[in-house]
C-alpha positions in Angstrom: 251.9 -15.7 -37.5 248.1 -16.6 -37.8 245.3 -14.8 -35.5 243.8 -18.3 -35.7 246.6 -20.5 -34.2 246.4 -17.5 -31.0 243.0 -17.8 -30.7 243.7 -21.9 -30.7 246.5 -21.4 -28.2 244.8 -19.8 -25.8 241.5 -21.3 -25.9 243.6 -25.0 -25.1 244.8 -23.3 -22.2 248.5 -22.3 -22.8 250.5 -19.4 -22.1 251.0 -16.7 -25.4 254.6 -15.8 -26.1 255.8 -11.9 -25.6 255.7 -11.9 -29.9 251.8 -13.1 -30.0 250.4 -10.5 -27.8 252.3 -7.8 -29.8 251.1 -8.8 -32.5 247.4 -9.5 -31.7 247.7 -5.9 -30.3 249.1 -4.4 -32.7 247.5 -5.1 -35.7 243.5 -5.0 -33.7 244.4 -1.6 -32.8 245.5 -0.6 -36.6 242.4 -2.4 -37.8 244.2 -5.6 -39.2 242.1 -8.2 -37.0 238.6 -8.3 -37.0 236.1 -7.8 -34.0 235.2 -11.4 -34.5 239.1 -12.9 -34.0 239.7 -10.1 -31.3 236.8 -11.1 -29.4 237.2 -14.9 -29.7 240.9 -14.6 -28.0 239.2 -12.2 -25.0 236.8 -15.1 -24.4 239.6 -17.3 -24.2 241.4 -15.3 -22.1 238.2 -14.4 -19.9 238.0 -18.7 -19.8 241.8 -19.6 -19.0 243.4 -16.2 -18.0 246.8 -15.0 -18.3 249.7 -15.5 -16.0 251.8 -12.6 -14.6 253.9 -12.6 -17.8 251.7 -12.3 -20.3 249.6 -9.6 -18.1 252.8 -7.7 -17.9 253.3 -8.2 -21.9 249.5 -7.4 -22.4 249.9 -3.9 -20.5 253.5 -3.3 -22.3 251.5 -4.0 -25.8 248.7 -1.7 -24.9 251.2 1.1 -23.3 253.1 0.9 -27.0 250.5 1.5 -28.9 250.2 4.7 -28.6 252.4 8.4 -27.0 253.8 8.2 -23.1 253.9 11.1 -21.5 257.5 12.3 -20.9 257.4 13.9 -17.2 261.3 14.0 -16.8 261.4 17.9 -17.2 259.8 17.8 -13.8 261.8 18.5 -11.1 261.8 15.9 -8.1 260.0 12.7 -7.5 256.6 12.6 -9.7 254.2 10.8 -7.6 250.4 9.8 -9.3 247.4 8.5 -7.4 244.5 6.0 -8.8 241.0 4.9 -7.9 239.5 2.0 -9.3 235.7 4.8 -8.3 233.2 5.1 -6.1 230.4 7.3 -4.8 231.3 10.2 -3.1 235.0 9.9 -3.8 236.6 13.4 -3.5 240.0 12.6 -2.6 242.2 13.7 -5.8 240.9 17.0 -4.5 242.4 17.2 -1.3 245.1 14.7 -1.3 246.7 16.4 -4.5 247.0 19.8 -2.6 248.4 18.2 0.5 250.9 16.2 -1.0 252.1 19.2 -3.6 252.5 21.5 -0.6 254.6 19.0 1.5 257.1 19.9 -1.9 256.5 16.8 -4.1 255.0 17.2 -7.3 251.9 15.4 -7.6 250.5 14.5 -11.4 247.3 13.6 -12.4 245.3 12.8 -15.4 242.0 12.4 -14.5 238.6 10.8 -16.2 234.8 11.8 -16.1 232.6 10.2 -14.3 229.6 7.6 -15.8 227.1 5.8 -14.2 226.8 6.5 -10.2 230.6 6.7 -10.0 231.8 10.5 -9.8 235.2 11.8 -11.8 237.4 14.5 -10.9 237.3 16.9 -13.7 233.6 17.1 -13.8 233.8 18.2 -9.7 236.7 20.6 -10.8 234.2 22.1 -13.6 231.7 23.2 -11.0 234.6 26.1 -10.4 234.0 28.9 -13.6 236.5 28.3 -15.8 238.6 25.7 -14.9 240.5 24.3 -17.9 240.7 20.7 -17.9 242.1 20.2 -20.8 246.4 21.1 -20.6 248.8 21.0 -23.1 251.9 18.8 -22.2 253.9 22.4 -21.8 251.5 23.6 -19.6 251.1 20.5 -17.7 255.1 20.5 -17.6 255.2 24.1 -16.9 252.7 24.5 -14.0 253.9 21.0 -12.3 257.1 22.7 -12.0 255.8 26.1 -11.0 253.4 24.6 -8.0 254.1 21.1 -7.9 250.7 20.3 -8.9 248.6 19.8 -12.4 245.4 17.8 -12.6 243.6 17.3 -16.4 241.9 15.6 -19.0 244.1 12.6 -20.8 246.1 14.3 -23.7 247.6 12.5 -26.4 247.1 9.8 -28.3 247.5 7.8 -25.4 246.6 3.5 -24.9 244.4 3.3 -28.1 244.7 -0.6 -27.7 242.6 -0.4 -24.4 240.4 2.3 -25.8 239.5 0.1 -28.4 239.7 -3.2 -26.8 237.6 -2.1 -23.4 234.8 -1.4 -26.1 235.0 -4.8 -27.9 235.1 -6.4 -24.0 231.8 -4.4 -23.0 230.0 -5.7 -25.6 231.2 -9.4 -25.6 230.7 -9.9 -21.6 234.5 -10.3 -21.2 234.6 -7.1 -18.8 235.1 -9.1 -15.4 238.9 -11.0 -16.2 241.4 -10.0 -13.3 244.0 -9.3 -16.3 242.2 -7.7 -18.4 240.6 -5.0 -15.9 244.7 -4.9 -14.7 246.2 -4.1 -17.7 243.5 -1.4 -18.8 244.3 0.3 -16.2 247.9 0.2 -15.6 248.6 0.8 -18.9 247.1 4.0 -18.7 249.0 4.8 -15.5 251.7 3.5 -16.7 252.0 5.9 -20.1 252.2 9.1 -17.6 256.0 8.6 -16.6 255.5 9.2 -13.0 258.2 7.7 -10.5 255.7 6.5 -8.3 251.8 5.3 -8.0 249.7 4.8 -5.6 246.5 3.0 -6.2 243.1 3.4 -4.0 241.1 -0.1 -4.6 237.7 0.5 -3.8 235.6 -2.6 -2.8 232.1 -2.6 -1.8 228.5 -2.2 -2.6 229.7 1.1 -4.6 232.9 -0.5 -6.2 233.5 -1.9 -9.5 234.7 -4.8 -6.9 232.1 -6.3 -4.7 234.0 -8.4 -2.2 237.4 -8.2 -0.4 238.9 -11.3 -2.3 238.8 -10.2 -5.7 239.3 -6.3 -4.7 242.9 -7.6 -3.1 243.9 -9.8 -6.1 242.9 -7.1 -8.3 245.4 -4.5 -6.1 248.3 -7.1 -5.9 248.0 -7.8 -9.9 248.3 -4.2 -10.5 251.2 -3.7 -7.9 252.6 -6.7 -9.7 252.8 -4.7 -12.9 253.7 -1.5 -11.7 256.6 -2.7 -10.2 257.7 -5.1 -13.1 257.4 -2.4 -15.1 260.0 -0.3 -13.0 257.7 2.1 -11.4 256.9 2.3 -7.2 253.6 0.8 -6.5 251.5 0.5 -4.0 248.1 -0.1 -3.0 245.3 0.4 -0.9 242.2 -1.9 -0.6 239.2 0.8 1.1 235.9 0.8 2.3 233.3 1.6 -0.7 230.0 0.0 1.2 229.0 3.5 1.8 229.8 6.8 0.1 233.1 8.8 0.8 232.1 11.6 3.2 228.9 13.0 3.4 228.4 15.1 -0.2 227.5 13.1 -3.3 227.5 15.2 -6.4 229.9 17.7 -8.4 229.4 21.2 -6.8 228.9 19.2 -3.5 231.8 17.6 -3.5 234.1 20.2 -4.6 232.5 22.4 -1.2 233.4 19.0 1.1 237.1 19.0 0.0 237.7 22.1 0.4 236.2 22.5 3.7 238.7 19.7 4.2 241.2 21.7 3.3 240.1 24.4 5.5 240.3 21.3 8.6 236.3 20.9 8.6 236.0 17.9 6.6 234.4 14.3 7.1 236.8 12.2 9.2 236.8 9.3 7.0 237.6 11.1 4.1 240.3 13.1 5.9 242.0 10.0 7.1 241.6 8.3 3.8 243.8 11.1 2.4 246.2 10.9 5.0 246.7 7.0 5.0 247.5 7.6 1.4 249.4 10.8 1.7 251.3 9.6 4.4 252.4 6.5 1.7 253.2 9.2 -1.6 255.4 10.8 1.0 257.4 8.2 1.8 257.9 6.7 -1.9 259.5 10.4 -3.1 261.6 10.2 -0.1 260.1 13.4 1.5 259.7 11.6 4.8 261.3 8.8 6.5 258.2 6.7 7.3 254.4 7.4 7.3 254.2 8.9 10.7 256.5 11.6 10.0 254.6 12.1 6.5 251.6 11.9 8.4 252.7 14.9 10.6 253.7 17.1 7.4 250.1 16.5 5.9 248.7 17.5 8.8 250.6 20.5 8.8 249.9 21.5 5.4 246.4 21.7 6.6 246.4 23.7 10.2 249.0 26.2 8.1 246.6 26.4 5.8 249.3 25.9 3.0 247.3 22.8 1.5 244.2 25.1 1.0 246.5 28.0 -0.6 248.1 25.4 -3.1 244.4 24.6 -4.0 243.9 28.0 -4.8 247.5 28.1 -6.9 245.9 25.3 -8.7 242.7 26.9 -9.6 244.2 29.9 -10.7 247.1 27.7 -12.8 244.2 26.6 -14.7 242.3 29.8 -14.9 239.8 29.1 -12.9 237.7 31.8 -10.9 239.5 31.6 -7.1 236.7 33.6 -5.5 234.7 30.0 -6.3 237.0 28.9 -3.8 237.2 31.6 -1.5 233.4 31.9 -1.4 231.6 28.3 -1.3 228.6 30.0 -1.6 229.6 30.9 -5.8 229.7 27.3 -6.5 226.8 25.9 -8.1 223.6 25.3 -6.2 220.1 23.5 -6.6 216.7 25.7 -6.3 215.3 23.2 -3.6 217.0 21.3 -0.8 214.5 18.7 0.8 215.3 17.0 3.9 215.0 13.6 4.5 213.9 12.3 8.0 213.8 9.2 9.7 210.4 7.7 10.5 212.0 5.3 13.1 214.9 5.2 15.4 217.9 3.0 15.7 221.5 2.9 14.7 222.6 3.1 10.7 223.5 -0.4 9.9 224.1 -0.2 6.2 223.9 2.9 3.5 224.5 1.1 0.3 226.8 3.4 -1.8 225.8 2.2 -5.0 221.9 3.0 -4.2 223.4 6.3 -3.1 225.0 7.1 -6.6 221.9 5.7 -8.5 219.8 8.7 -6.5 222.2 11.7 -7.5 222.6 9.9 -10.6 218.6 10.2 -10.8 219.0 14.2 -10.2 221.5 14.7 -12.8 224.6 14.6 -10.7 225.8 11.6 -12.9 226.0 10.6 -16.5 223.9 8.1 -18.2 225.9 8.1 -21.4 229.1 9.7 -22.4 227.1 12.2 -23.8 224.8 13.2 -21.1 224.3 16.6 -19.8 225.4 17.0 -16.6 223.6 19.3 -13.0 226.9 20.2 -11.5 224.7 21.9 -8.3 222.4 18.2 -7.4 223.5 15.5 -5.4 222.8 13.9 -1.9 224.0 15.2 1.3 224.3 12.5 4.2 223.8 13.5 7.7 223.5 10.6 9.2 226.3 7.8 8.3 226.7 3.7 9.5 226.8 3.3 13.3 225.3 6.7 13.5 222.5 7.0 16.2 219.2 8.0 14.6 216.3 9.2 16.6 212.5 9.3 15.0 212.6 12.5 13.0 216.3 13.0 12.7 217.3 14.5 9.3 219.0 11.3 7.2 220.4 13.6 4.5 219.3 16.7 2.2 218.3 16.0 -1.2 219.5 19.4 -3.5 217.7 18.7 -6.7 216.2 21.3 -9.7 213.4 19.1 -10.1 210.6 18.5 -7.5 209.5 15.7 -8.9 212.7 13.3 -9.3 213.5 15.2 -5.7 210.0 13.2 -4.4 211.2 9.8 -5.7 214.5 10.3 -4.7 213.3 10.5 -1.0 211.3 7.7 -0.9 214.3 5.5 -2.2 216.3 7.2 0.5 214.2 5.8 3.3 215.1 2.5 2.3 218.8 2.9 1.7 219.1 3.7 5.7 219.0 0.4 7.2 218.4 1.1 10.7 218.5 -1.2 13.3 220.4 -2.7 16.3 224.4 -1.0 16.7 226.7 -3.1 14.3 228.9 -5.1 16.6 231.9 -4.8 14.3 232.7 -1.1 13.9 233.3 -0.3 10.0 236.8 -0.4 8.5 238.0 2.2 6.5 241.2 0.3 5.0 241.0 -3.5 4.7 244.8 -4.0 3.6 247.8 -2.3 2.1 249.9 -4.2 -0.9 253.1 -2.4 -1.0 255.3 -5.3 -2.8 254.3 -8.8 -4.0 
């Protein structure tokens, strides 16, 4: 077999047999195939795609090339939960405590954030000590304990994608419906949970910008997940504006658990319930989503969702009293607040401006190797069909520099587009994929 004649095949437009894929994979990941060949064949593909087979075969070859993650020493029905990222996206925060207190164990390897998008384990690192990084005992051992483990990626795990997501971000092959499938599915799909559900952002502050490509994107990733032998669902959501109201590490972490407390932002509460309600039903802990809507509900006005937040925290020796007491978490010196020099309703917030403003603080990352400011962000206190009178405060700024904090407000006058009341109200879920 001849990296050439694959490269020739696919750039004439036919299907690659279950044997090429393997062994284009194979051998770029062990260094066989040069960056040249590798990248030539992910043009082609970028230029005449893959069909659902060889997707499935691509995200089989990637999953192979490095460890799984056996979960079947965990007791029950392991249910996982993805988002394809946004801004102001807290929801692994809250929905992972709800879920593990209704009695299924919920497991979740988590990523950092870069860019304006946020990730989980830098929010979970605003809380002293909280170890990210698990062993696969103690991952094992704590799921078991209190149904709940969230960390870093362990392992030697998808080295293929690793290595080819680099080659494609550098060769403008990024934006291929089975390429962006099959990265991440095949990192789902190396934790051996039973079941998945996956959050498709699409919006202004998505890696998706518009509702077509965000659904064919979710059903090609339920499409694997399923042929692969694991439940999988998805959601396509709202990301034209942030999450909630907090954007930024400390500020989020505060948000989701006021949430947990029953004083959270009703979009982001409802988000976690919609998909809740749906993990719920897959590890057969309630009938249909109604009743698994009731039981997370209950987890929260029991305050048992909030306690299992705190088990969590303390599982990964973390300081609880960060949880106990918001008011440990990390702060900024100066909160400035932004107000509205007009009146009107909020038409618009765009989500991804929102992110580039905390990113500006320091709430984000550059690089991979840029220092984050766990305490700076953006608070919103104004959101889209909001009512704004002249003078109303928009949102806080909490920022450690006065300088970037002056900018940063400036920018914020424009984001709020106010004007006349939207005559559509906002959607929060524009459709579920639960088989295809």
């Amino acid at each position: 077999m001849r990296m050439y004649d694959i490269i020739k095949k696919k750039r004439d437009g036919y299907s690659l047999t279950t044997e090429e894929i393997n062994y284009f994979v194979k051998n770029y990941t062990n260094g066989n195939i040069p960056d040249y060949q590798a990248s030539a064949l992910l043009m082609a593909i970028y230029f005449n795609k893959m069909d659902k087979r060889e997707t499935l075969d691509l995200t089989k070859a990637m999953i192979n090339s490095g460890d799984t993650f056996d979960l079947s020493s965990i007791n029950g029905i392991k249910v996982d939960k993805h988002s394809t990222g946004g801004v102001g996206d807290s929801v692994t925060l809250i929905l992972g405590p709800m879920v593990a207190a209704c009695g299924v164990p919920f497991v979740k390897m988590s990523g950092r954030g870069l860019g304006h998008t946020g990730g989980t384990l830098d929010k979970l690192e605003s809380i002293k000590g909280f170890k990210v990084a698990l062993s696969n005992e103690e991952f094992v051992r704590n799921t078991n304990d209190i149904n709940i483990s969230i960390c870093s990626q362990t392992g030697n795990i998808t080295p293929a994608d690793k290595k080819l997501y680099a080659l494609r971000d550098v060769t403008a092959t990024v934006e291929n419906l089975s390429l962006i499938a099959g990265s991440i599915m095949s990192k789902k799909l190396a934790i051996e949970s039973d079941a998945i559900i996956l959050d498709v952002k699409v919006g202004s502050g998505a890696f998706m910008k518009n509702i077509d490509d965000a659904i064919a994107l979710a059903e090609e990733m339920v499409t694997i997940g399923n042929s692969y032998g694991r439940k999988t669902i998805a959601v396509v959501t709202n990301m034209d504006e942030p999450l909630g109201k907090a954007v930024g590490n400390a500020l989020e972490v505060k948000e989701a658990i006021e949430t947990l407390r029953g004083q959270g932002p009703e979009d982001l509460f409802e988000l976690c319930l919609v998909l809740g309600s749906k993990l719920l039903v897959l590890a057969k802990k309630a009938k249909d989503e109604v009743e698994g809507r009731a039981l997370l509900i209950d987890t929260i006005d029991s305050g048992r969702a909030y306690e299992k937040l705190i088990e969590l925290v303390e599982h990964q020796n973390g300081d609880i009293s960060y949880v106990k007491n918001l008011d440990l978490l990390p702060k900024a010196k100066y909160i400035l607040e932004v107000k509205s020099i007009k009146e009107g309703y909020v038409k618009a917030i765009d989500a991804e401006e929102i992110g580039k403003t905390a990113l500006a603080l320091g709430a984000g990352r550059e690089t991979i190797e840029s220092q984050l400011d766990l305490g700076v962000g953006i608070l919103l206190n104004k959101k889209v069909d909001d009512k704004v009178e002249k003078d109303d405060i928009l949102a806080y700024i909490h920022a450690n520099d006065l300088e970037k904090a002056k900018e940063v407000e400036e920018k914020l006058l424009d984001i709020f587009i106010l004007g006349d009341k939207n005559i559509e109200k906002k959607k929060l879920i524009y459709k579920e994929i639960d088989h295809i």
